[in-house]
N, C-alpha and C positions, 0 to 999 in steps of 0.2 A: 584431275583437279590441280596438275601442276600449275595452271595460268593462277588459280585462286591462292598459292602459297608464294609465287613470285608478289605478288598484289600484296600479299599481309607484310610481309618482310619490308616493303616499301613504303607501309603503310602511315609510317608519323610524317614524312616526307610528303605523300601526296595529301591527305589531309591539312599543311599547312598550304601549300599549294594551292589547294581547294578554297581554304579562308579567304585566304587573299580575293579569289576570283569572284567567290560569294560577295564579299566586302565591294567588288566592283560593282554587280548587279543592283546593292543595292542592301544587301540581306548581312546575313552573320551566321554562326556555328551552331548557335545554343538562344533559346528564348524562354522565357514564360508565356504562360497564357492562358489571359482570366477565361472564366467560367464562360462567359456571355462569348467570348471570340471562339471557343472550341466549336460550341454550339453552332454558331456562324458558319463555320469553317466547311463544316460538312453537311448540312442539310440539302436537300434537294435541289431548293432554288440557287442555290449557290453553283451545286455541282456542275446541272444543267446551261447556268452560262459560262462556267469554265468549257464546257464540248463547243458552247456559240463561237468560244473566242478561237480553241482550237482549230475550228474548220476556216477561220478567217486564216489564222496566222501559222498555221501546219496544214494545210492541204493535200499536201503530197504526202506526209507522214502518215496520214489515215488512209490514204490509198493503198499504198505501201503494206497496211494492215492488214486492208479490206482482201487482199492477194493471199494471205498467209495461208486460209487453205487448199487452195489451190496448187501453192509449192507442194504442200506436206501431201498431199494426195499424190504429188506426183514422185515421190518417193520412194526407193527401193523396191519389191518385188510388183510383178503385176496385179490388178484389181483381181483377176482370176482365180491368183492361189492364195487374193485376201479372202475372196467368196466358199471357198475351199474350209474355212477352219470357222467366216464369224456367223453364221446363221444367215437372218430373213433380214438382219441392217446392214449387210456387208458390201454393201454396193457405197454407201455413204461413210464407210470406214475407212480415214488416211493409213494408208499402208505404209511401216515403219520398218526398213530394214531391220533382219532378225528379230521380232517383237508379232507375236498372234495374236490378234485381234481378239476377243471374247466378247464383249457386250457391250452396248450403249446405252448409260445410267440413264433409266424412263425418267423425264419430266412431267408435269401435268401444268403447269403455269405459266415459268419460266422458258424465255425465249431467247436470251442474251448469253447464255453460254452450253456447250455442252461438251460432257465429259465420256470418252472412248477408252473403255476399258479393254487390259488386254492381258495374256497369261503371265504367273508370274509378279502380278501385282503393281505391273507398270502403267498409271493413265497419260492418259493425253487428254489437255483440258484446253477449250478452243473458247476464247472472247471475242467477238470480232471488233475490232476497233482498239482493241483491247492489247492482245497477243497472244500466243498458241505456245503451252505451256506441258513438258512432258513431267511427269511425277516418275522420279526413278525409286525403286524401293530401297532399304537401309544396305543392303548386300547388294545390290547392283549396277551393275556398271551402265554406261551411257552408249546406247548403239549406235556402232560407227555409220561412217556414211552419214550423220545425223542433219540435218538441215542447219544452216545455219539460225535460218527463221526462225527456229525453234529455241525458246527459253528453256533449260534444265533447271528442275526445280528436285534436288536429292536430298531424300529423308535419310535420320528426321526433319522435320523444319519446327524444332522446337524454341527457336529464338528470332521468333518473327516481332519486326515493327509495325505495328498497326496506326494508321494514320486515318483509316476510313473506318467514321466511330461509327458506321452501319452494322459493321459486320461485328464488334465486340459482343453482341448480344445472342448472335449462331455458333460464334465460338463456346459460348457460356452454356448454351442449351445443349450442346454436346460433351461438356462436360472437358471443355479443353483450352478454358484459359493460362494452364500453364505451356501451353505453347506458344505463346505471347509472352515475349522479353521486354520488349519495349514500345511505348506506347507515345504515339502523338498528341494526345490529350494529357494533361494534370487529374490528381484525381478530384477537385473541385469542380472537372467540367464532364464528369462519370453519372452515370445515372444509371450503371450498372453494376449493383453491391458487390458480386465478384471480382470485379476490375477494381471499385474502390479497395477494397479488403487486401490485396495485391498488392496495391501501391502502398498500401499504408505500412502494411507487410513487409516491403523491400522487395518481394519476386518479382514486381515489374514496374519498369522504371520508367522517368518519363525521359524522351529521346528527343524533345523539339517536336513543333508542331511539322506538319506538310512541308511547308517552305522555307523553315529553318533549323532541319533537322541537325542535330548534334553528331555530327560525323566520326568526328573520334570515339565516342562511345558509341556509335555505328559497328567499328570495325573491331573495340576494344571487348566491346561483348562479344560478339562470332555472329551479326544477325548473319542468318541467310535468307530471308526473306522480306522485302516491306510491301506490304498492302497499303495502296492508297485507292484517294477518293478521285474522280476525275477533277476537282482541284490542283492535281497537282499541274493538268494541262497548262494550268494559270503561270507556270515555274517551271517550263521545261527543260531548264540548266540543272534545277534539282534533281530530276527524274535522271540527267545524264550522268552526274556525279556520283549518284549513288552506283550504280549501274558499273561506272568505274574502277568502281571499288569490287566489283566481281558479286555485287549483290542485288540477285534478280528483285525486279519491279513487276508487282501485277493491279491493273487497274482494278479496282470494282467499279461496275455500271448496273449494279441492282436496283440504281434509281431511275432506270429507262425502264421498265419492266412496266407494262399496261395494266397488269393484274396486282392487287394488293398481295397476294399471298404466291405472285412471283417472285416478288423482292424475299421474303421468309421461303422459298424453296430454293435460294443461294448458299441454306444451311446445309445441301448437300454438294456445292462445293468445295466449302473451306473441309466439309466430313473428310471430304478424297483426299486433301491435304495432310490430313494427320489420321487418318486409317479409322474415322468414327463412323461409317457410311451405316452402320445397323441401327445405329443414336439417332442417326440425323430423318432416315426414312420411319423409325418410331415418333420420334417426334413432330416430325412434317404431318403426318398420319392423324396427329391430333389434332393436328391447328386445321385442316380440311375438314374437320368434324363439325365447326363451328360452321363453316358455308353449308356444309349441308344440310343444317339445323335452321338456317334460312331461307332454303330452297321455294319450299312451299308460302314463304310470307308475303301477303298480296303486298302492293305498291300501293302507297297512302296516298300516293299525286302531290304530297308535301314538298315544299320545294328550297335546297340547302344554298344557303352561302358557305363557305369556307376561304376566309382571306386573314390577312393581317396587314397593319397600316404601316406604310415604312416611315422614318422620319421626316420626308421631303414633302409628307401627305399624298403620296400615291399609294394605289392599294392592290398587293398584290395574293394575288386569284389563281386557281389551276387550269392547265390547260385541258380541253373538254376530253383528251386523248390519256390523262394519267392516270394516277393508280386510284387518287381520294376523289374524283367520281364514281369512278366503280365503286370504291366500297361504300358510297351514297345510293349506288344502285340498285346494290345485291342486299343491302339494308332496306330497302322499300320505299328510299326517297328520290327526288330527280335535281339533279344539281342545277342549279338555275343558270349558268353560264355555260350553259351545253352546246349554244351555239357561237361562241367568242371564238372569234379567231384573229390567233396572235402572230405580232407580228415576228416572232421567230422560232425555234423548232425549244426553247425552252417550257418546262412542267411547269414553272412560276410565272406565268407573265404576268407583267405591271399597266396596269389603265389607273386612269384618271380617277380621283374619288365622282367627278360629274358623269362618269361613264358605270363607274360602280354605282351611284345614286341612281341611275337610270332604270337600271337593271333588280337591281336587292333588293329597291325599298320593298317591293311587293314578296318577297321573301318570306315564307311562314317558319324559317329556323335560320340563325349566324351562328358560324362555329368561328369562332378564333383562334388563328393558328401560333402558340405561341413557342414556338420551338425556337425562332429567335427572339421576339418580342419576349417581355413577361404574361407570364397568365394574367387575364381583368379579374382586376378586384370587385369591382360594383361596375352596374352597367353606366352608372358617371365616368369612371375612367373612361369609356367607349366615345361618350359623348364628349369628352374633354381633347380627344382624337380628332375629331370633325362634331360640330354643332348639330350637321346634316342629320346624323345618326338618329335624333332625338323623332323624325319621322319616320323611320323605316315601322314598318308595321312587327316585326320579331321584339324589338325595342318595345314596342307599346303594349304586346300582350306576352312578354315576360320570356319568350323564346329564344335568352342568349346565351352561348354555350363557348368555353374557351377548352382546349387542350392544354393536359402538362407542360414543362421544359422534357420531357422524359420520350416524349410520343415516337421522336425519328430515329432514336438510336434502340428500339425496341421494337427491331427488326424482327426479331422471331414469335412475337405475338401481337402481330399486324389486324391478324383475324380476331381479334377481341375489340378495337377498334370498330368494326364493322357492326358488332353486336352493341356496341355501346351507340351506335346511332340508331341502330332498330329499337333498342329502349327508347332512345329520346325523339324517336316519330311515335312512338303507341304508348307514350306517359307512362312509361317502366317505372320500375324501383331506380332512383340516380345510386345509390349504393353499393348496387351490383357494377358499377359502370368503372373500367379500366382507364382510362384515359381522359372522360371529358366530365367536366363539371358545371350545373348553373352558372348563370353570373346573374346575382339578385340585382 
C-alpha cells in the first residue's frame, strides 16, 4: 500500500491539478443536484445509453475487458493443482498464485457477474465489461505475482462512494449502509429512508454527483471504493481521475440483467464486499418466494404498455429482451411490444408517439414509468401528454396505472413489483400494491 500513501501525501496537489483539468472538460470539483437529476442520472434508460456511447467511443477499452479472464486464468499455478483443492467447479476457477480456490457463490438469476471464493476469506469478483476485482480480507496481504488486470479491493471498504443509486437499497437490506461514506445523490433525491436518515445524520455525505465528484473530499475522507453506474462511461476522464487517486472504480451493470430478480441477486455481491454474504442469501431467499408464489398463475392474455413520454413527445418503451417484460410475464400479462425491435442494444428505446399509437392503442393495461417523469395525477395529465391518448382503449375503460419516483432505486424488492402487476391483471386489492397505483 506504499503507492496509496505516496498518492495521499501528494494529494492537495494532485487534486488541484485535477480542477483545473476538470474545469477543461468542461465540469468542476463539487455540485448540487436537484431531486429530478439524481433520479435521471441512474435509471436504466440512461445507463444503457451510456454502454451505446461507450462501445462507440471506447471500443478497445471493452475488449481490453472482455480479456480480463482469460489473463486471470492464466495465472500462477496450473488448472490441475486448482482442480486438486476446489471441488466439481474447478475447471472454471482463475487460479491465483498462493490463494486455494474454495467455492463459486451459486447464482440463480443473475448472469453479469460472478464471484470465486477462496480459502482464507479472499474473493475474486469477475464483471465482464466491467473488471475483475480481488477482495483481500482485513489481515491480508495482496498475492504476489498478482495480475496487473486485477483491481485490489482491501477490507474494510467501509467508506465507499456510492454514485449507482441501484445498489443503495441491497446495501440497506443487508444491513450495511454504514459502509457507505459518501454518496452521489443528496438526500432529497433518496427514496431510501436509511440513506435519508444518514445524511440527515451527518454519517454520510454527499460527495458530488457521477460526474462531478468532489475530489478533495474524495481523498479527505479515506474513500476506498466508488461504486458507479455505467454513466459514468458518459465521463471517462472522471473514472480516470479518480483511479488516480489510488481509488478503485467498480461498475455496476445490474441493469443488463434479463431477469427482474437478477438485478435484486446483485445484493450478493456488494454481501462479499463487506462479509454480509449470510444476510444477503436470507434475504435473496425471500424475494424468490414471491416468484414462486406465482409460478402456478395462468396467463390472462392481457396485454401491458409500460412507457413514459419524454419532453420532445417521443415515447420511451422497453426493450422486448429486459427485465420489465419478464416481470409482465411471470405476472400473467404479455407485454405488448414483444415484437419491437430497436434500433440499438439499449433496455429504453424511444419510437415515435405514431409508432406507440399504432401498437398500444389496443392495449388492455398502460403502466407509466415515472422514475424520471412524475407520477399522473389524473388520466388528463396523460392526455395533456398527446391528445392521441384519449383513444387508447386502457384510457377509455379506466386501465391506467403509473409507478413511484421510488420504483428503480428499490432494487432489492424488485419482486413485489411483479406481484403488484398480478394484482392489477386479476382486479386485486390496489392497497396491497408496492409500487404502482390507479390513475383515475
Amino acid at each position: 500500500m506504499k503507492r496509496r500513501s505516496l498518492r495521499l501525501i501528494a494529494a492537495g496537489t494532485l487534486v488541484l491539478a485535477m480542477a483545473f483539468s476538470l474545469a477543461a472538460c468542461g465540469g468542476s470539483t463539487s455540485s448540487d443536484l436537484t431531486e429530478t437529476e439524481a433520479e435521471a442520472e441512474d435509471t436504466d434508460e440512461k445507463e444503457n445509453e451510456a454502454a451505446d456511447s461507450l462501445k462507440t467511443d471506447a471500443a478497445s477499452e471493452m475488449d481490453e475487458a472482455s480479456k480480463k479472464g482469460q489473463n486471470v486464468a492464466e495465472e500462477g499455478a496450473s488448472e490441475e493443482e486448482n482442480n486438486a483443492s476446489s471441488g466439481e467447479e474447478s475447471e472454471e476457477a482463475p487460479v491465483i498464485s498462493g490463494l486455494t480456490f474454495s467455492y463459486t457463490t451459486p447464482l440463480q438469476y443473475a448472469e453479469c457477474f460472478t464471484i470465486y471464493n477462496y480459502e482464507d476469506g479472499y474473493k475474486l469478483i469477475d464483471i465482464p465489461e466491467s473488471g475483475t476485482y480481488l477482495v483481500i480480507p482485513e489481515d491480508g496481504s495482496v498475492p504476489s505475482d498478482l495480475s496487473e488486470d486485477i483491481i485490489v479491493l482491501q477490507q474494510p471498504l467501509d467508506k465507499i462512494y456510492l454514485a449507482a443509486t441501484s445498489a443503495m437499497s441491497l446495501f440497506d437490506a443487508v444491513d450495511a449502509i454504514d459502509h457507505i461514506r459518501l454518496s452521489g445523490t443528496n438526500a432529497s433525491g433518496w427514496y431510501v429512508d436509511s440513506a435519508v436518515d444518514a445524511m440527515n445524520a451527518g454519517d454520510m455525505l454527499y460527495a458530488g454527483k457521477y460526474s462531478e465528484p468532489d475530489y478533495e473530499m474524495l481523498v479527505s475522507e479515506g474513500c476506498n471504493l466508488a461504486i458507479e453506474s455505467t454513466m459514468i462511461y458518459h465521463t471517462p476522464k472522471v473514472k480516470e481521475m479518480i483511479e488516480d487517486l489510488d481509488i478503485p472504480v467498480l461498475v455496476d451493470r445490474s441493469s443488463y440483467e434479463s431477469h427482474p430478480l437478477g438485478r435484486t441477486e446483485w445484493i450478493k455481491l456488494y454481501a462479499a464486499l463487506v462479509n454480509k454474504e449470510d444476510e444477503a442469501e436470507t434475504f435473496f431467499d425471500e424475494q424468490t418466494k414471491v416468484i414462486e408464489e406465482l409460478e402456478d398463475c395462468k396467463n390472462t392474455g392481457a396485454n401491458v404498455a409500460f412507457f413514459y413520454v419524454n419532453t420532445d413527445g417521443s415515447v420511451v418503451v422497453r426493450n422486448p429482451e429486459d427485465y420489465i417484460p419478464k416481470m409482465i410475464e411471470i405476472a400473467g400479462g404479455k407485454y405488448i411490444f414483444d415484437d419491437l425491435e430497436a434500433e440499438s442494444t439499449s433496455t429504453a428505446p424511444s419510437i415515435t408517439m405514431e409508432e406507440f399509437y399504432s401498437t398500444a392503442i389496443d392495449a388492455d393495461y398502460l403502466i407509466y414509468n415515472a422514475a424520471i417523469d412524475s407520477p399522473l395525477g389524473s388520466v388528463d395529465e396523460l392526455i395533456a401528454k398527446d391528445a392521441l391518448f384519449a383513444d387508447f382503449k386502457a384510457v377509455k375503460e379506466g386501465n391506467v396505472w403509473t409507478t413511484g419516483k421510488n420504483f428503480y432505486q428499490a432494487t432489492d424488492i424488485v419482486g413485489q413489483m411483479i406481484k403488484d402487476v398480478n394484482i392489477m391483471l386479476n382486479d386485486g386489492d390496489p392497497s396491497e400494491m408496492t409500487f404502482l397505483s390507479k390513475v383515475e
